[in-house]
N, C-alpha and C positions, 0 to 999 in steps of 0.2 A: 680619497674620501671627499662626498661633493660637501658645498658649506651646508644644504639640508641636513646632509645625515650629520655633520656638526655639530649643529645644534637640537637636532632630536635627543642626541645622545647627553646634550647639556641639559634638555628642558627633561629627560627620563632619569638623568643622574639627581637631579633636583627634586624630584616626585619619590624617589625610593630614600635620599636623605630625610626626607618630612616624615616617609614611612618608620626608618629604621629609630622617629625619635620615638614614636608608639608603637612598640610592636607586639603582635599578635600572633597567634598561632594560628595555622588554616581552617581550626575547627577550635570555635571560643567555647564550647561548654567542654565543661574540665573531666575527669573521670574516667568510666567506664567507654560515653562515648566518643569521647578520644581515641581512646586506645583502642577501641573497633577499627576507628575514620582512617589509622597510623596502619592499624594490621591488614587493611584493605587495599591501600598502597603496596603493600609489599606481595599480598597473594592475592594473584586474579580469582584465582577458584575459591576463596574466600568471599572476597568482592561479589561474585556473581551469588552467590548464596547469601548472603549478608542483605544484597537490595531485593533481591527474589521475597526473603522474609517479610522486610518492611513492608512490603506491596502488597503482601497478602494478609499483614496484623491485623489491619483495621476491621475486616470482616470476619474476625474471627470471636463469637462472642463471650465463650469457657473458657475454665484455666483449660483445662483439658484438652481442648482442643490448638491452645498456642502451645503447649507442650510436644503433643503430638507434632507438630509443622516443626518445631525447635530441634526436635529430635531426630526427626527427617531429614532436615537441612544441614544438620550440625555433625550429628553423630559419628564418630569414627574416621572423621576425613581429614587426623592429621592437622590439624588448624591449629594445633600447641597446650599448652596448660590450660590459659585463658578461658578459651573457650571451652576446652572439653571439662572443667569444674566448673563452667557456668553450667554444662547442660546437666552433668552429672547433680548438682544443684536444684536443677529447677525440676527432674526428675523425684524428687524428694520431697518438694512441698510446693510442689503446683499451685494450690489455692494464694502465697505468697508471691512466687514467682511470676506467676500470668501477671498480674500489676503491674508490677515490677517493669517486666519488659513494656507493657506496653506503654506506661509511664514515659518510659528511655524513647520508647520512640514519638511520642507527642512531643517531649521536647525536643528533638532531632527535627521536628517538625517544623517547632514552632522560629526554629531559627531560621529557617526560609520562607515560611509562613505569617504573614504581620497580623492575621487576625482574623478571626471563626464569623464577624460580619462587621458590618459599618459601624456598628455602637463601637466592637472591641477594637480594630484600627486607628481609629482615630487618636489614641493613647500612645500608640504608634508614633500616628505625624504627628499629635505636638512634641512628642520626644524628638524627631527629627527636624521639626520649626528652629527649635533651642541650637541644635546644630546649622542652621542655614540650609539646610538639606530638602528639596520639595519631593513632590513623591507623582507617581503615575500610578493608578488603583487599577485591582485585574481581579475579576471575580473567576476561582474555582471553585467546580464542579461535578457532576460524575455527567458522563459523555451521553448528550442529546439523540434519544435517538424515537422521538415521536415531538407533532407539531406541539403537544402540551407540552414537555417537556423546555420546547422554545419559546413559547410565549412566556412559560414562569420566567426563564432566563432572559428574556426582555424588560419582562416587571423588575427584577431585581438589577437588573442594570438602570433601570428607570430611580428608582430607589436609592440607590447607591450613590449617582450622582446627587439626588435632590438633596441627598444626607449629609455629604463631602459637600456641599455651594453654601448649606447652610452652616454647618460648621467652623467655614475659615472665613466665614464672610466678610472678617477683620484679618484678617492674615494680608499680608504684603507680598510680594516678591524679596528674597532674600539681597539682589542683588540691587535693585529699584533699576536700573539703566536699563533700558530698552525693555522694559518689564510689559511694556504693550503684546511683544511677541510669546512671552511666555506667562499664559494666564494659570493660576495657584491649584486650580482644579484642575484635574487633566485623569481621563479616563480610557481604558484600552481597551478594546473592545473585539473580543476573537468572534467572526461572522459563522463559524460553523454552529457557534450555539444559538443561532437565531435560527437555523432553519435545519431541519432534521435531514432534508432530503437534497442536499446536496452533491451534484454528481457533476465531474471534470468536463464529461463530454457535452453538457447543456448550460453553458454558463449563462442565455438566455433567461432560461425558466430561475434560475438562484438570484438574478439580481431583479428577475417580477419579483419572488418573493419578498426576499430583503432590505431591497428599497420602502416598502410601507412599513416594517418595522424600523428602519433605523431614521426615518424622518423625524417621528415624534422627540427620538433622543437627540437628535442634530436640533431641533427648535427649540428643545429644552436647553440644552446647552449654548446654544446661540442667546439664548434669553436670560441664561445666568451668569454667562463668561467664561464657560469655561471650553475647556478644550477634549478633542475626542481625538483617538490614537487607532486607528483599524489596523488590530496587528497581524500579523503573517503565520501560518501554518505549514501544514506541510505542502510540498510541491504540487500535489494536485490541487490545492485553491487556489494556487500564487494568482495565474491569469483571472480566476473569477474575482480575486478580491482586487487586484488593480484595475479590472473593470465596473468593477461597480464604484467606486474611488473616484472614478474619473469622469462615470456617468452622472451619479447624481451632484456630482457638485459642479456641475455645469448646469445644472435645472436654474431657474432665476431665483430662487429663495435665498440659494447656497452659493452662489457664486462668488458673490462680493467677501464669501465670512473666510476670513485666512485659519481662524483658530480650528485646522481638523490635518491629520497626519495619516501617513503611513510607513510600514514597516520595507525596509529593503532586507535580504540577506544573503549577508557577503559572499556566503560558501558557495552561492547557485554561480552557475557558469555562466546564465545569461544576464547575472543579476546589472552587469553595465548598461546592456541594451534598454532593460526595464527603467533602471534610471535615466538614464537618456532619454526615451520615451516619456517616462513622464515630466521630467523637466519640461519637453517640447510643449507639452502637453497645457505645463503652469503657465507659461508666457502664452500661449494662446488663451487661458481663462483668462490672464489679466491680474490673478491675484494672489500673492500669497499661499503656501503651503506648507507644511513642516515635512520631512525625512527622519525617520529613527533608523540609523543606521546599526546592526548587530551582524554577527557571525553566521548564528543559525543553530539550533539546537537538537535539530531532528536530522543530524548526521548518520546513526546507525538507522534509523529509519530508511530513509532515502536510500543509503546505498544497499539495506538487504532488498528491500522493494524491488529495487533494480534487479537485482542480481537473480530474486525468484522469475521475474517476469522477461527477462532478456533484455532489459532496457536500455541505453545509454543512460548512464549515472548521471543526473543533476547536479550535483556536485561535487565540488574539484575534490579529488583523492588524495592529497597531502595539505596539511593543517599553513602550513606556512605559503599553500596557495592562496589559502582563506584572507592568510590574514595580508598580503600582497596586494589582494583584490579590495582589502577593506581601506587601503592605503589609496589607491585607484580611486575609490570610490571617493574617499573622503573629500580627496583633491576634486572630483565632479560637483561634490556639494558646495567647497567654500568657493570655489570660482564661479557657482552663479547665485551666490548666496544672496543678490539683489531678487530673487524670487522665490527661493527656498531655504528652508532655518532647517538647520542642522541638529540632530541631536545625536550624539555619537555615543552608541551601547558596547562597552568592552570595558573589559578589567586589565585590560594585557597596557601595560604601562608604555610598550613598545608602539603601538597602535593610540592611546591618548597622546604620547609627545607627538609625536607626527602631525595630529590634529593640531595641539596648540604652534607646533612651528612652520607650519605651511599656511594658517592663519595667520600669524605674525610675517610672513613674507608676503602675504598680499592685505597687510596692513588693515585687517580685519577685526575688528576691538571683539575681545574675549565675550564679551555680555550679550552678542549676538546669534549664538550659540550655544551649547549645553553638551555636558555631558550625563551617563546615565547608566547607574549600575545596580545589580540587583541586591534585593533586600534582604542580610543576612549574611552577603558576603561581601569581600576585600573591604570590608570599615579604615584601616590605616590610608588607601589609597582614597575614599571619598574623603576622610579627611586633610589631606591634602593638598586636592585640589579647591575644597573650601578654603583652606589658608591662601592658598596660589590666587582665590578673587575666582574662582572657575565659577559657572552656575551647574548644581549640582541637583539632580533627581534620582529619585530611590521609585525602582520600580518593586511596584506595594502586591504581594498577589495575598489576596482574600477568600476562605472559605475554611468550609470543615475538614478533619485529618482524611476523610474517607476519600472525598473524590480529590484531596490534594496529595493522594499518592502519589501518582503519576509526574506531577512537578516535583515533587521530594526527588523521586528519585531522579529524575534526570538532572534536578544541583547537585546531587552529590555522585553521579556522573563526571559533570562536570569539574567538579573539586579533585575528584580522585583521578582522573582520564591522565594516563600519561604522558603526556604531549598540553595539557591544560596549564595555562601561565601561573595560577594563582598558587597548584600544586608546585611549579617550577619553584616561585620565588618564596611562601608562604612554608612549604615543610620540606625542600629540599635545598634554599637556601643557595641556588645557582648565581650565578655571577650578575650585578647589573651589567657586565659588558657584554657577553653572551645573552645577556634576555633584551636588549638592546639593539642585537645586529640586523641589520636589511633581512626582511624572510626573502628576500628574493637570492640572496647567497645561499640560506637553505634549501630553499627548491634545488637547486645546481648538484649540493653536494649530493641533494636524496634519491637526485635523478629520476627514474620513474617510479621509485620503491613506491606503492600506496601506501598513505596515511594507515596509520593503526586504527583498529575499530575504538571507539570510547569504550566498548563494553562487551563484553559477550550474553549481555542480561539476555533472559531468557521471558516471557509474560507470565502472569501469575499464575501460580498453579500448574506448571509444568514441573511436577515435581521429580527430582534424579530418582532413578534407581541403584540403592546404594550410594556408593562410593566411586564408581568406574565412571570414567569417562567415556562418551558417545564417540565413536570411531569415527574418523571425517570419509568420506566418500575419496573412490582412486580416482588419480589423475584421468581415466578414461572411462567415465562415466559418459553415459549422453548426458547432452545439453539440451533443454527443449530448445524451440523455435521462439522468437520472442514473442509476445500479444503485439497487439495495436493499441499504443497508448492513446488514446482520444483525446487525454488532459492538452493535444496540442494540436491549434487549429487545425493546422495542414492536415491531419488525419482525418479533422473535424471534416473538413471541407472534402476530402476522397470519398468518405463513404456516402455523403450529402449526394454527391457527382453519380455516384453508384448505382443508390436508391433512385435519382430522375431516371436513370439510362435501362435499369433494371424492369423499372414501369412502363418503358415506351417499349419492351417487348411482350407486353402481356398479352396474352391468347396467341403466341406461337405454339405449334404443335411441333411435336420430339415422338422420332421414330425408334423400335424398338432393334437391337444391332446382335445380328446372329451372325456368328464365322466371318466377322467382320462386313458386311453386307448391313444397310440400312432397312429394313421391313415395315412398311405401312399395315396398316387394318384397316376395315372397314368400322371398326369402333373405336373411337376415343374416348379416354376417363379427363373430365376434368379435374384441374387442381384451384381450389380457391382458396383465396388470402382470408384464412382465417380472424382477422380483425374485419375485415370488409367482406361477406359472406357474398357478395355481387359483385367483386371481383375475381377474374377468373384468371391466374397467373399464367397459366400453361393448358396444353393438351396431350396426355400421352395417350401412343399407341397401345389399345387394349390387346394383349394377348391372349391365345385361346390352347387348348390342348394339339393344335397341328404346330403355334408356334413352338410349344414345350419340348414336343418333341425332335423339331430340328434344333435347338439349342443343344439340346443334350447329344445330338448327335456329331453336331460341330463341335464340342467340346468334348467327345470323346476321341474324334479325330486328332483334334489340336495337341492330346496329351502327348502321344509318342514320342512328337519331337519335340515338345517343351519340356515333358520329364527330364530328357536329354541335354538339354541346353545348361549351357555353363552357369554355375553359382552367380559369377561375377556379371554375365549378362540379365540375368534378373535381378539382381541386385542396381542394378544400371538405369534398370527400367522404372523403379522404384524413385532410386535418385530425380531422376526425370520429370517423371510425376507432380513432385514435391515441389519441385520447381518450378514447373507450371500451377501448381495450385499457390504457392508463394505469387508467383506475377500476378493471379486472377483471385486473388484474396479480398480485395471491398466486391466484387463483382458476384461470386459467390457467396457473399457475406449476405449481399445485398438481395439474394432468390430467398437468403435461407430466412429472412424478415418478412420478406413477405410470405412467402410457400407455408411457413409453420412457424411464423407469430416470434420470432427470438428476437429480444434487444441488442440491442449493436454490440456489448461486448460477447452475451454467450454467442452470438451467432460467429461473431471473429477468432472465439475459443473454439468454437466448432471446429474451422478449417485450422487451427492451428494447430488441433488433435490430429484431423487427416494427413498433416501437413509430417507432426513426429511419427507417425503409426509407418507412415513409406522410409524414412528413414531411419527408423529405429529399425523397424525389420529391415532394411537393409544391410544396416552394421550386423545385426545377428545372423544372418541366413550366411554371413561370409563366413563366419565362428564356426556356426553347425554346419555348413555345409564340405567342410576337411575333414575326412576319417578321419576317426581315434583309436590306436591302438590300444585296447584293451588288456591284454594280459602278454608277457614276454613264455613262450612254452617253443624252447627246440623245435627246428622241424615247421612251426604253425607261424600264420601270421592271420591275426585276429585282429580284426577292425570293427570299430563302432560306425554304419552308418545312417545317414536320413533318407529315404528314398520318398518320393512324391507320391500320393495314396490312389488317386485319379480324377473325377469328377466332381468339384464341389458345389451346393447349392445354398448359397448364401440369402437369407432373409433381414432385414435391416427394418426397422422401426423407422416412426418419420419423427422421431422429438429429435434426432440428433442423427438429421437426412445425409449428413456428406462421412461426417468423422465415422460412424461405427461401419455403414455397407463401405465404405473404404478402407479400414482398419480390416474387416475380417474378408474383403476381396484380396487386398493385398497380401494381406497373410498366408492365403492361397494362393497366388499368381507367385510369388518370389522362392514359395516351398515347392511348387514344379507341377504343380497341379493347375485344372485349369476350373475357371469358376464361371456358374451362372449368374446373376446376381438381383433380384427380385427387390425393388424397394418397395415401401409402405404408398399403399392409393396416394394418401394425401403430401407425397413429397415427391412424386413421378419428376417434376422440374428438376430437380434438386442431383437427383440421381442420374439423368440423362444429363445435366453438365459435366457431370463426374464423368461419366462413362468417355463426353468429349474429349478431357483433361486426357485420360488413359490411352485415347485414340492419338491426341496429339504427341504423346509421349513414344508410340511407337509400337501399344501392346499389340503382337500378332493376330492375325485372324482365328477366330473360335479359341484362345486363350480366355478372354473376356467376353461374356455374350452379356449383351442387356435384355430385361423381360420386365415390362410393367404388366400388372391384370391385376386381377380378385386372387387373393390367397385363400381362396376356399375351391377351383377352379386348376386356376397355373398350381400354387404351393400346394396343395392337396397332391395333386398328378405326379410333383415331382418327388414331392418326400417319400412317394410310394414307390418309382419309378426303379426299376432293376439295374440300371445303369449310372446309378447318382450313386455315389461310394461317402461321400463326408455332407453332411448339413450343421451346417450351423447358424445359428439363430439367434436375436436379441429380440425380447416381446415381451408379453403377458405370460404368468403362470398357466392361464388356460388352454395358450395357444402352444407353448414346449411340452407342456403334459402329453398332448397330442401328438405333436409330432415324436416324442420320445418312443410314444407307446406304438405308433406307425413304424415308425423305422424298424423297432425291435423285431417286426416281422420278415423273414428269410420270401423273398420273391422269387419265382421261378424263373433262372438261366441268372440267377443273383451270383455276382462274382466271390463276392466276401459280407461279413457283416457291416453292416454301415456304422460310420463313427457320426456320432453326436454332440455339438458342443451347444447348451441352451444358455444364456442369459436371461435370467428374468427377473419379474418386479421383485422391490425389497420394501424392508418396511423400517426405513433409517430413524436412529434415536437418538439424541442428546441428553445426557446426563447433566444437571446442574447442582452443584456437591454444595454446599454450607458455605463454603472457603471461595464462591467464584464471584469473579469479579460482573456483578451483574448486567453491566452496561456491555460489556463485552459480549456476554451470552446470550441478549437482546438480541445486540446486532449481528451475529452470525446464524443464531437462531431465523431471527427473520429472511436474513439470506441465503438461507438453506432451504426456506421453508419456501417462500414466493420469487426467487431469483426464476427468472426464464418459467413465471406463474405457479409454480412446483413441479412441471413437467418433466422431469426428469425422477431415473431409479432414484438416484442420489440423494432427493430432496427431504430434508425435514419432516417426518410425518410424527412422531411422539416423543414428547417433551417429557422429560422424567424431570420431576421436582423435589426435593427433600419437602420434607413436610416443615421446617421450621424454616423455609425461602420461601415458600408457594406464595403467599400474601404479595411481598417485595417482588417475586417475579413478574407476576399479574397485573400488579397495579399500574406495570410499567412495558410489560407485552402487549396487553391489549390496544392501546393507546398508537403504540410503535406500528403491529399494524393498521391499524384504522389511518395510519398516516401518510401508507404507503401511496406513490401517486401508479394513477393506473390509469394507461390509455394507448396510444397506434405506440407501437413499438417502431413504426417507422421513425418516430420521433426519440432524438436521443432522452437517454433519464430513464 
């Protein structure tokens, strides 16, 4: 054992004596919600129903309607006496009951919650003055998501502060030593509610914005004394907020002022780099900076994000990484503590001794530093380290029950998380030797095992059905392809690279590929860059009815011996494909922004579709493509099989140029059949890369033919065409009505009836129920509605309202859109 871990374990056995002289229970309000917070520990599926509730109270404005939810969530699932006579209870006298609960849960509130605005807080901190205890103030909210909505959130941060400078204006520092570095006022300030529109992939455009709102507050605070805290969210701002951090307080105004911080958090895996970086960063200002160092709180977040989109996980997958790295870190803080003031965010007594004993080894006086824990929880350990002479700060979060659901529950996440110190030491009572040991002999034992989720919460309003539990998906599911995460330069900078390379081929012309042969015209269709109406991307070769008809004839050639061709080499060909569209992904990305107007993510969702649609039908053409014996009968042997139909005539739309004419060519090409494929005028480019990808891959001659022209012209000739066997189509209702009603006609020397598969427009609706959480339904609403402008079936078009929301929804949609920024799609945002 080295002498560090030594005396960790003396300066941690010492912090939990002080504890064990006042002791508390993990949850101080007495009662009922105790006895939840205790039964919530013990049943996850309690737990998950239990924060599910609380999340959706606030909006709930009838007994009748909290009954309803109570009854839903509660009824019949086995939760024990407790609860099944609460519900049976509240079923009985509703008008008593609804109170009642929602009572419980304001005060369940109010124990993380310091107070409904600046007036009622402040009763707060002087209760906390009396103890030596300072505090960091956080204004909650319900989630920003129009430029009005940020400015009021400016104004009240503007307010907030001027209220807290005048308030303690006589207040001291608790500690008085080095009281210079820690000014009494101190405010934290989360950047996503200053600006509505903030997106990973433009950190340019987020810090135009927010630099002229957060000057006025950095002036005012510089002019009062106090201190501003820019805290950290989730991983997609991390890079915008350490850039702006760093940018404006190198402007001349702000350089000299030490009094302004920011958040690191431990759990990121590059969070050392970041720190090291910006340390570099302070000694080249020249002045002063503070560090709140914390864990990180948006663990289930991150890693589901991840896991939907194919990501590498941001953060480390076992907890006792986390806390490894917060030990790393600490030591990065006090060794260059001659430029940056430490404020260390943890409740884990394991992680505080550390800090005070690698301080004391580099002979660092306690008062130049801080610690800082939240408001509402571990009271015996802040007091403590007030006894200990520690400088202690209560991080204060402020606002109403409604939009401070969201942090409710993620404290009592927190509290209740299996793996969480406070549950460890606070209602299970674990050993100080064991809460005490190196995480890094944890990591060893846990080996690769992942970290447990905190939680399996589910967002509001996702209500169970019944009682069953949701069956998890088998081990051999597909997996999509992952997106392109933009939130990281590198990417930033690929598809940057893309778009110049993309431009300096404009106005090449793309020849039309029959029986594998290249075919010019004497007419070419322009494609032009929809944002720029005078730009002209590309040229394709106009096809005419002599072209049509050698496609079809190549491609009825080509069938014989593709029909024939093994399972597994079409399937191969497919593989291939995806492969090459994987390598040629910004490049592609990059035709499809400009050819038909997509922003950088739907256009990289684009190829990421084409990208699953060759692999997914791959895995499955291997499935269906093995008879099945169908029935055992003496004598017979009966087989289920697929055989290849013959000629398909694929049409494809230009909103979504590569993914669909490739999802329905390919689905063609690997079933045995062989395809003509027709894309929309305005995405001719788009589809003639494709058709290259398919050439590079290897697909035979007349398997795959390409045909750009007028679908009134070529598509007309062929839907009619005696020798076309399968069409299928994505478009307008006017234009499958048509072709439905064409096909259905029998053509003379017609081999069989033609199959028809039409996609067409829809008319998609959002329901918004009484119980929804409105900020939520805002923002998905409007990202359904205007993502990739609405062009798409999928998008947004009828907003169904309860008649007792429509007010609250309105007042705060309209606004949302009006905010939306609109311009070149070449431009990320």
């Amino acid at each position: 054992m080295t002498a560090l871990q030594d005396e960790i374990e003396r300066r941690g056995t010492g912090i939990f004596e002080l504890v064990d002289k006042h002791p508390e229970p993990l949850f101080s309000k007495a009662g009922l919600y105790q006895r939840l917070m205790a039964l919530s520990m013990r049943d996850e599926q309690f737990k998950v129903q239990l924060f599910r509730f609380v999340d959706v109270l606030p909006s709930l404005h009838m007994s009748s309607e909290i009954i309803e939810h109570l009854n839903e969530y509660f009824s019949d699932n086995g939760f024990g006496s407790l609860v099944n006579s609460g519900v049976r209870l509240a079923r009985v006298v509703p008008w008593v009951s609804g109170p009642i609960l929602r009572w419980n849960v304001s005060g369940m509130a109010h124990q993380f919650i310091a107070g409904r605005n600046p007036d009622s807080v402040m009763a707060t901190l002087r209760k906390r003055r009396a103890q030596k205890i300072g505090f960091t103030v956080d204004l909650l909210g319900e989630a920003v998501v129009s430029e009005q909505d940020a400015n009021e959130y400016a104004a009240r941060y503007m307010d907030l502060l001027e209220k807290l400078a005048q308030e303690t204006k006589d207040w001291t520092d608790p500690l008085g030593k080095n009281s210079e570095l820690f000014p009494v006022v101190n405010l934290s300030v989360k950047l996503s509610a200053l600006y509505s529109q903030m997106n990973p992939a433009d950190p340019d455009d987020a810090i135009a914005h927010l630099a002229p709102k957060l000057r006025p507050l950095l002036r005012q605070a510089r002019e009062l004394g106090a201190f501003i805290n820019f805290d950290m969210e989730s991983y997609a701002h991390k890079n915008t907020t350490l850039e702006l951090f760093k940018t404006i307080l190198m402007e001349d105004e702000f350089k000299a002022w030490p009094h302004v911080g920011i958040v690191i958090q431990a759990y990121l895996r590059d969070s050392e780099a970041d720190l090291r970086d910006l340390i570099e960063w302070g000694r080249k200002r020249g002045t002063r900076f503070a560090v709140r160092l914390v864990k990180g709180a948006y663990w289930d977040y991150e890693t589901t994000k991840s896991l939907q989109n194919g990501w590498d996980c941001p953060v480390f997958s076992q907890k006792p990484q986390s806390d490894a790295n917060f030990e790393t870190l600490t030591r990065l803080l006090l060794e260059n503590e001659s430029i940056v003031t430490a404020a260390f965010g943890s409740h884990n007594v394991r992680s505080i001794a550390y800090a005070q004993a690698f301080a004391d080894e580099l002979g660092l006086d306690r008062s130049r530093f801080e610690f800082q824990l939240l408001y509402g929880m571990a009271g015996p350990i802040k007091r403590a380290l007030v006894e200990m002479g520690y400088r202690v700060r209560e991080y204060c979060p402020v606002g109403e029950l409604l939009p401070g659901m969201a942090y409710l529950v993620r404290r009592l996440l927190e509290n209740t998380s299996n793996e969480g110190f406070l549950r460890a030491k606070f209602a299970e009572n674990v050993s100080a030797k064991e809460l005490l040991r190196d995480p890094r002999e944890l990591i060893k034992l846990n080996g690769a095992r992942p970290m447990k989720s905190q939680s399996t919460i589910t967002t509001q309003n996702e209500h169970p059905q019944g009682s069953s539990a949701i069956d998890t998906a088998p081990d051999d599911v597909y997996r999509n392809s992952p997106l392109v995460n933009f939130v990281y330069k590198d990417s930033q900078d690929k598809m940057r690279s893309a778009l110049r390379e993309a431009r300096q081929r404009f106005g090449e012309k793309y020849p039309l590929v029959i029986g594998g042969e290249k075919v010019w015209t004497e007419e070419l269709t322009p494609s032009v860059n929809p944002s720029a109406p005078d730009e002209i991307v590309g040229y394709g070769s106009e096809a005419g009815i002599p072209e049509a008809e050698r496609a079809v004839k190549a491609a009825r050639e080509a069938f014989a011996k593709w029909s024939r061709t093994s399972v597994e080499e079409r399937a191969r060909l497919l593989e291939r494909t995806a492969d090459i569209l994987e390598r040629r992904r910004y490049e592609l990305s990059a035709v499809e922004v400009f050819e038909v107007g997509k922003p950088w993510n739907e256009a990289d969702a684009d190829i990421r579709e084409a990208i699953d649609f060759c692999r997914f039908y791959a895995e499955q053409m291997r499935r269906l493509g093995r008879p099945k014996l169908t029935q055992r009968v003496p004598g017979e042997e009966s087989y289920h099989h697929y055989w290849a139909r013959g000629v398909a005539f694929v049409i494809a739309p230009w909103n979504f140029p590569i993914a669909i004419l490739c999802g329905m060519a390919s689905a063609g090409v690997v079933t045995g059949n062989t395809v003509i494929m027709k894309p929309s005028e305005q995405s001719i480019v788009c589809a003639a890369m494709l058709m290259q990808v398919f050439e590079e891959a290897g697909v035979p001659p007349g398997v795959l033919n390409f045909l750009s022209g007028h679908g009134s012209v070529i598509g007309a000739h062929l839907v009619d065409h005696k020798d076309v066997d399968l069409i299928a189509f994505t478009g307008s209702r006017e234009v499958g009505l048509k072709i439905w009603e064409s096909a259905g006609i029998t053509r003379p020397g017609q081999r069989e009836l033609k199959r028809v598969i039409c996609e067409m427009g829809g008319k998609n609706a959002m329901i918004v129920d009484s119980d929804a959480d409105v900020g939520e339904a805002i923002g998905y609403s409007i990202y359904s509605a205007f993502g990739y402008q609405g062009q798409k079936c999928s998008a947004l078009s009828r907003l169904i309202l309860l008649e007792e929301n429509y007010d609250r929804v309105m007042e705060r949609l309209i606004p949302a859109a009006a905010s939306l920024r609109v311009g070149n799609p070449e431009e990320p945002g």
